[in-house]
C-alpha positions in Angstrom: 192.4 112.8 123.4 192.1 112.9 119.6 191.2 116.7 119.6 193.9 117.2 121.6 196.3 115.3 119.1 194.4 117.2 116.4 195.3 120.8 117.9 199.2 119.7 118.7 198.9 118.8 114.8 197.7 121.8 113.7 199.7 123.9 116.2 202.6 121.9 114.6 201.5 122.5 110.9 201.3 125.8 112.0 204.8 126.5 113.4 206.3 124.2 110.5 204.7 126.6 107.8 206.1 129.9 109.7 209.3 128.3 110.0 209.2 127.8 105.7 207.8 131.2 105.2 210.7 132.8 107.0 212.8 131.0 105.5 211.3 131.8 102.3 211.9 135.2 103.1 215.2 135.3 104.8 217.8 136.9 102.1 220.9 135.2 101.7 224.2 136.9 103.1 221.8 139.1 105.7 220.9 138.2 109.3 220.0 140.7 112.1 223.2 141.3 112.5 225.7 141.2 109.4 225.8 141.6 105.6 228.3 139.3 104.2 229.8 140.8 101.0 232.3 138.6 98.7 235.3 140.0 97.1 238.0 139.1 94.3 240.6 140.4 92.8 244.3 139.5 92.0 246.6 139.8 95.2 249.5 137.4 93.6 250.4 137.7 90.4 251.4 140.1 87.7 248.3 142.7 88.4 248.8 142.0 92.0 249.4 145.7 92.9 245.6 146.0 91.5 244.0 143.6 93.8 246.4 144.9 97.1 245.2 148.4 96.6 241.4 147.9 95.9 241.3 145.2 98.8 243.2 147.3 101.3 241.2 150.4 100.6 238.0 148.4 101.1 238.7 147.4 104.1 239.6 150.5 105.3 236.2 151.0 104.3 234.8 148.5 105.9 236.5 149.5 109.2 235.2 152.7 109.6 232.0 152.1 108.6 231.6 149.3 111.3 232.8 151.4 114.1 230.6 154.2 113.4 227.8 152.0 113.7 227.2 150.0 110.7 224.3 149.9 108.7 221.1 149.9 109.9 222.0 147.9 113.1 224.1 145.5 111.0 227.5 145.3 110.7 229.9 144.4 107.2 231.7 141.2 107.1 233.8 140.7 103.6 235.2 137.1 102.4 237.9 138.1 99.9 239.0 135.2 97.3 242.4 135.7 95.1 242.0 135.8 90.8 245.6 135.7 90.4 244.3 137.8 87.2 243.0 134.7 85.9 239.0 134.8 84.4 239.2 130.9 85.9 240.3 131.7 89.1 238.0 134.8 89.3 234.7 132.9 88.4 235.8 129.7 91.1 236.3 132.7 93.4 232.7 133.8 92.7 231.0 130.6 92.7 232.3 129.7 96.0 231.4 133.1 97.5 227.7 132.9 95.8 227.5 129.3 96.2 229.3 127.8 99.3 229.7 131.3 101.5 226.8 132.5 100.6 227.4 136.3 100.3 224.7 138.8 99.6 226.6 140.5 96.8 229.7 140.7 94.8 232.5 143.4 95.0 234.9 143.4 92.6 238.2 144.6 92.9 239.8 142.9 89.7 240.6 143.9 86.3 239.0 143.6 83.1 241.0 140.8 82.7 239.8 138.5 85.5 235.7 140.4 86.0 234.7 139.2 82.2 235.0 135.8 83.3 232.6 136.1 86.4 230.3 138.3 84.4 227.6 135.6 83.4 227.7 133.6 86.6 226.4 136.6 88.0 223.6 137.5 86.2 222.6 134.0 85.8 222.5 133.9 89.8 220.9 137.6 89.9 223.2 138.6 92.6 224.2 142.2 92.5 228.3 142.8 91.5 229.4 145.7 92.0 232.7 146.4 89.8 234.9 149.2 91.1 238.2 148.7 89.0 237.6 146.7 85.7 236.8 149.3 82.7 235.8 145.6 81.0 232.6 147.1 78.6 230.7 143.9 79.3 229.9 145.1 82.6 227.8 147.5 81.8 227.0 146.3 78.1 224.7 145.6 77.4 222.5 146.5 80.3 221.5 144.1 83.4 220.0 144.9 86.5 222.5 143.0 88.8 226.1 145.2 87.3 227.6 148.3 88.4 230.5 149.9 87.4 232.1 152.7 89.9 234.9 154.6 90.4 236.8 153.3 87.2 235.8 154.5 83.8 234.0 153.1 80.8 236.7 151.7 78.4 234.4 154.2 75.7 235.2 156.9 77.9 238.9 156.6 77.8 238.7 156.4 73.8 236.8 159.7 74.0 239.0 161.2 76.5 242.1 160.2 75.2 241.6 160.6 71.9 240.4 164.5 72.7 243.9 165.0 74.6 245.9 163.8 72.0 244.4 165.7 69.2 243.0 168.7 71.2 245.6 169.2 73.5 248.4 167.8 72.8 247.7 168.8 69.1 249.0 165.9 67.4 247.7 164.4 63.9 250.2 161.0 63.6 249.5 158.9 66.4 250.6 155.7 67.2 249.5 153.0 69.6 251.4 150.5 71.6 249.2 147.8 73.7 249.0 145.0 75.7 246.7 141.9 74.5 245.5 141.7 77.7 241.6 142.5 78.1 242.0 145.9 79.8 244.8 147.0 77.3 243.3 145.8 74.1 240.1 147.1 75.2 241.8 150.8 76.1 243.7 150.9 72.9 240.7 149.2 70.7 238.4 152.4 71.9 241.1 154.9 71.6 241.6 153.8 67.8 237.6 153.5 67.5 237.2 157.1 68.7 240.1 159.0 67.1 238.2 157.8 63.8 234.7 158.5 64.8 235.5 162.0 66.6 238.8 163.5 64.8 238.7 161.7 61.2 242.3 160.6 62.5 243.9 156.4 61.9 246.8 155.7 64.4 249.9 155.2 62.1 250.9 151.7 63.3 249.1 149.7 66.0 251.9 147.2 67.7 251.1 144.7 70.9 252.7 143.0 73.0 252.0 140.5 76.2 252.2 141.0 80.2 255.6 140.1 81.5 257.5 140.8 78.2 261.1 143.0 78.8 261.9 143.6 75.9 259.7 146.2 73.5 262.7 146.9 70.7 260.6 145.1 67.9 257.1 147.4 68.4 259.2 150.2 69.1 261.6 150.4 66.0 258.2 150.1 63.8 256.4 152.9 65.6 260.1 155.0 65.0 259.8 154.2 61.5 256.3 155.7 61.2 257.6 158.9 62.7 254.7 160.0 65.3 254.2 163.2 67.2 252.8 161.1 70.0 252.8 157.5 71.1 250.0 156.8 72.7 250.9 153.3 75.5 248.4 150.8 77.5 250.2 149.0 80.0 250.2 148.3 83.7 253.2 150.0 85.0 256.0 147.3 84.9 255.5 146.8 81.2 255.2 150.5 80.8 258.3 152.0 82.7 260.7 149.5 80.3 258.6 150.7 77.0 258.9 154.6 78.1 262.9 153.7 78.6 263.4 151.6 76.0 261.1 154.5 73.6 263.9 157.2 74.6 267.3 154.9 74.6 266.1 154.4 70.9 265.7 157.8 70.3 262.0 158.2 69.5 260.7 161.5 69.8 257.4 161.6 70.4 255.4 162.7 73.0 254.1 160.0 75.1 251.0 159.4 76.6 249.4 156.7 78.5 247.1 154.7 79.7 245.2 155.4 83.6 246.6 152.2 85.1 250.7 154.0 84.8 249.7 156.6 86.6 251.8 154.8 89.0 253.7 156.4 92.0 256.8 154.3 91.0 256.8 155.2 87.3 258.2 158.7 87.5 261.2 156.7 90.1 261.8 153.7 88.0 261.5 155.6 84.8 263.5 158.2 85.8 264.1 161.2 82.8 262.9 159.2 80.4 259.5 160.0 82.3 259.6 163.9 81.6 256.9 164.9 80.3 254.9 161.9 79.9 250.7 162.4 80.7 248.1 159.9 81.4 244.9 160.3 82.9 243.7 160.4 87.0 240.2 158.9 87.6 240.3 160.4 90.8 239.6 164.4 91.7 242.8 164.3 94.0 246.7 162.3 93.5 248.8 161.5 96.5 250.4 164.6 98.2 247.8 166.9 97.8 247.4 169.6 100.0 243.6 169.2 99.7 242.1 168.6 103.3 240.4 165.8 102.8 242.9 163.7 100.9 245.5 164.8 103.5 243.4 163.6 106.3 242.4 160.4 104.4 246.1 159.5 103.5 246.5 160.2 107.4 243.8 157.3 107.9 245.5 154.8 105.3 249.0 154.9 107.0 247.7 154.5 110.5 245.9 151.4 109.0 249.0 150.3 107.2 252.0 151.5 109.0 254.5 149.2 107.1 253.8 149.0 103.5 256.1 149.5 100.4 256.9 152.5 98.6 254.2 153.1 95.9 251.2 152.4 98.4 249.0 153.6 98.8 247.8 153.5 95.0 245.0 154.8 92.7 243.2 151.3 93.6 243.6 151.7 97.5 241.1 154.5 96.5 239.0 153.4 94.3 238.1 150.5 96.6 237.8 152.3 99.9 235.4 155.5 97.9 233.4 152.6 96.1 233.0 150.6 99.5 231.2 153.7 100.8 229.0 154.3 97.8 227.8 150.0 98.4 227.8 151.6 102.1 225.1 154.2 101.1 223.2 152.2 98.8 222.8 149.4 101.5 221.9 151.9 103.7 219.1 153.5 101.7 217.9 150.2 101.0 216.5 150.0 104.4 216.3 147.4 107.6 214.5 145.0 105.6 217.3 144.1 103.2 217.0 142.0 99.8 218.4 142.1 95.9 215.6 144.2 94.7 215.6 147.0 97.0 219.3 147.0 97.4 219.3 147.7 93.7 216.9 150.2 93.5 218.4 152.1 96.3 221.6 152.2 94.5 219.8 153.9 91.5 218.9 156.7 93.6 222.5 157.5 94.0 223.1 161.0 92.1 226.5 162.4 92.6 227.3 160.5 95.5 230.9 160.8 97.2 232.2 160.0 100.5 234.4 163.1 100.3 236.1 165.2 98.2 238.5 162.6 97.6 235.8 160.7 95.5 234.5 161.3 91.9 230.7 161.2 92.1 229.0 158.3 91.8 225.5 158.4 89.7 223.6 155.5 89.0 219.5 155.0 87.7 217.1 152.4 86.5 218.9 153.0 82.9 222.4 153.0 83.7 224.4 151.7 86.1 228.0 153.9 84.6 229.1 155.4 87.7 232.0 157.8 86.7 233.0 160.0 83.9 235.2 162.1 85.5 238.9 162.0 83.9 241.6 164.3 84.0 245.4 164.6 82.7 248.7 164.2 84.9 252.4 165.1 83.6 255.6 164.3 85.2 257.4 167.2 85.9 260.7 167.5 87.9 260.0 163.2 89.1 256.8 164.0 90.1 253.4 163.8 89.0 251.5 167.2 88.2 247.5 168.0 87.5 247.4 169.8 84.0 244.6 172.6 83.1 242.7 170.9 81.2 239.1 169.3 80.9 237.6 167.6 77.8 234.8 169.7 75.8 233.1 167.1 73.5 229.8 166.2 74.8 230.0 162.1 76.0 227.7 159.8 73.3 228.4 157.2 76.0 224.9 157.5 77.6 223.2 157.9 73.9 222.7 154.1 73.7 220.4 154.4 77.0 218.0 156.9 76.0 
């Protein structure tokens, strides 16, 4: 009798530590069967048409991936919280999705405004975010294991690219800046001034600011006027921007004007109206809406039969930054193999060199030194009401990478 109770106590013991090793093991977000992802970004708010277009375009994602199969047997399942462009709301978002959903990783959709406050929650948790929108430089400065930046730009990188265009290209010497004080804006403008110094020996004129929702830009415009500028270089989103562009020509200032990625808005050149001639900002993507490129033509195809009944300006620059990113997450979870955790998910990623889904994607690189997924940038004008690609590509080598060597 008493070996018998012995052996049902050690069978027991037995099951009881298998049980706690698997457990152990078992990776959070991951069963047999699914990968739970958790997503932010603002869908209300004043940068709402940020967080709409990188959470539709995920999805999208998301679709297509899970009815071709999935990944590795499993398929995607994404929570999505609203930031409301707030860095409070954004890092309650992310603690309930690390904490109380438990996700296997972030994605972020959000701007620079809303990611920085998430940023340290994450790496204290090690959970991988990857960040396909903000150009925020804390993400990916300095360095940590468990960040990625994607399809969006370094906020460096726009201060080298811009400040090449406007000097280079556009040929100007007296520049002045007009910014929001919001983190991507201030951030944009802070690395355009930065780089104009470093590169082209060359101090903006005046620097004015203003805040997200202000109508009314007549003070920061009549100083820049008095400083008499060849160009004017503006970081807004675009319902700040269209009034300053308006507003820049009703008081007859002359300069060229220039902005920043985030008014490369469909609606600009419509709500802007002449006043929008000849303004240039910068694509992060290889292809804009209405190209005759196949693979843009059959994607926009794919969007609309998804969304049959959205508003005019959709879908956005964000729609596909979110769906392209989604795919390069897609590929890195794939390469990471059946038996899914943190660790090799991240070192899968780094194996990604020139990734894209399609032509309508920049390529994504990342490695074990860097995880700055795009540089690719180049120059729109509106022409005719419409935005245009211009010739033109930047020739100064990047000292963005530097810094990692």
């Amino acid at each position: 009798m008493f070996r018998h109770l012995a052996r049902v106590i050690l069978a027991c013991a037995a099951l009881a530590a298998l049980f706690a090793a698997s457990a152990a093991n078992a990776t959070q977000g991951v069963t047999d069967d699914t990968i739970l992802i958790g997503a932010y970004g603002p869908i209300t708010g004043a940068a709402a048409f940020i967080g709409l277009g990188g959470r539709d375009g995920m999805n999208l994602a998301v679709k297509e991936i899970n009815e071709t199969g999935g990944i590795n047997g499993r398929k995607l399942k994404v929570l999505f919280e609203d930031d409301a462009f707030s860095p409070a709301r954004a890092l309650a978002a992310v603690k309930k999705l690390v904490d109380e959903d438990k996700v296997f990783m972030i994605f972020s959709v959000a701007g620079s405004n809303s990611t920085v406050g998430t940023i340290d929650f994450v790496k204290e948790r090690q959970i991988v975010m990857y960040v396909s929108i903000a150009s925020a430089p804390q993400v990916t400065h300095p360095f940590n294991k468990y960040l990625f930046r994607g399809g969006t730009n370094e906020a460096a990188r726009y201060g080298e690219v811009y400040s090449e265009f406007v000097t280079q290209f556009l040929q100007a010497g007296k520049i002045a800046i007009l910014s929001g004080r919001d983190e991507y804006a201030k951030n944009e403008a802070d690395a355009l001034t930065r780089l104009l110094k470093a590169w082209w020996d060359t101090t903006p004129l005046t620097r004015q600011e203003f805040n997200i929702g202000d109508k009314d830009f007549t003070p920061q415009l009549l100083e820049i006027k008095k400083a008499e500028p060849e160009v004017l270089a503006i970081s807004a989103n675009p319902a700040e921007g269209t009034i300053i562009v308006r507003q820049a020509r009703e008081l007859g200032l002359t300069a060229a004007l220039f902005g920043g990625g985030t008014m490369l808005d469909r609606g600009f050149p419509v709500n802007a109206k002449f006043a929008a001639e000849g303004f240039t900002a910068m694509l992060n993507v290889p292809h804009y809406f209405g190209s005759t490129e196949p693979d843009m033509v059959k994607w926009e195809a794919a969007w609309r039969a998804a969304y049959p009944n959205m508003p005019a300006g959709r879908p956005n620059n964000f729609d596909l930054l979110g769906y392209t990113d989604m795919y390069a997450v897609a590929e890195g979870l794939k390469r990471a193999g059946k038996e899914l955790d943190t660790d090799k998910f991240i070192a899968a990623l780094e194996t990604l060199k020139d990734y894209r889904v399609s032509s309508i994607a920049s390529p994504r690189t990342f490695t074990a030194k860097y995880h700055i997924g795009n540089f690719l940038l180049q120059p729109m004008v509106v022409l005719n009401g419409h935005w245009l690609p211009l010739r033109w590509a930047p020739q100064h080598p990047s000292d963005i990478l530097k810094e990692y060597e």
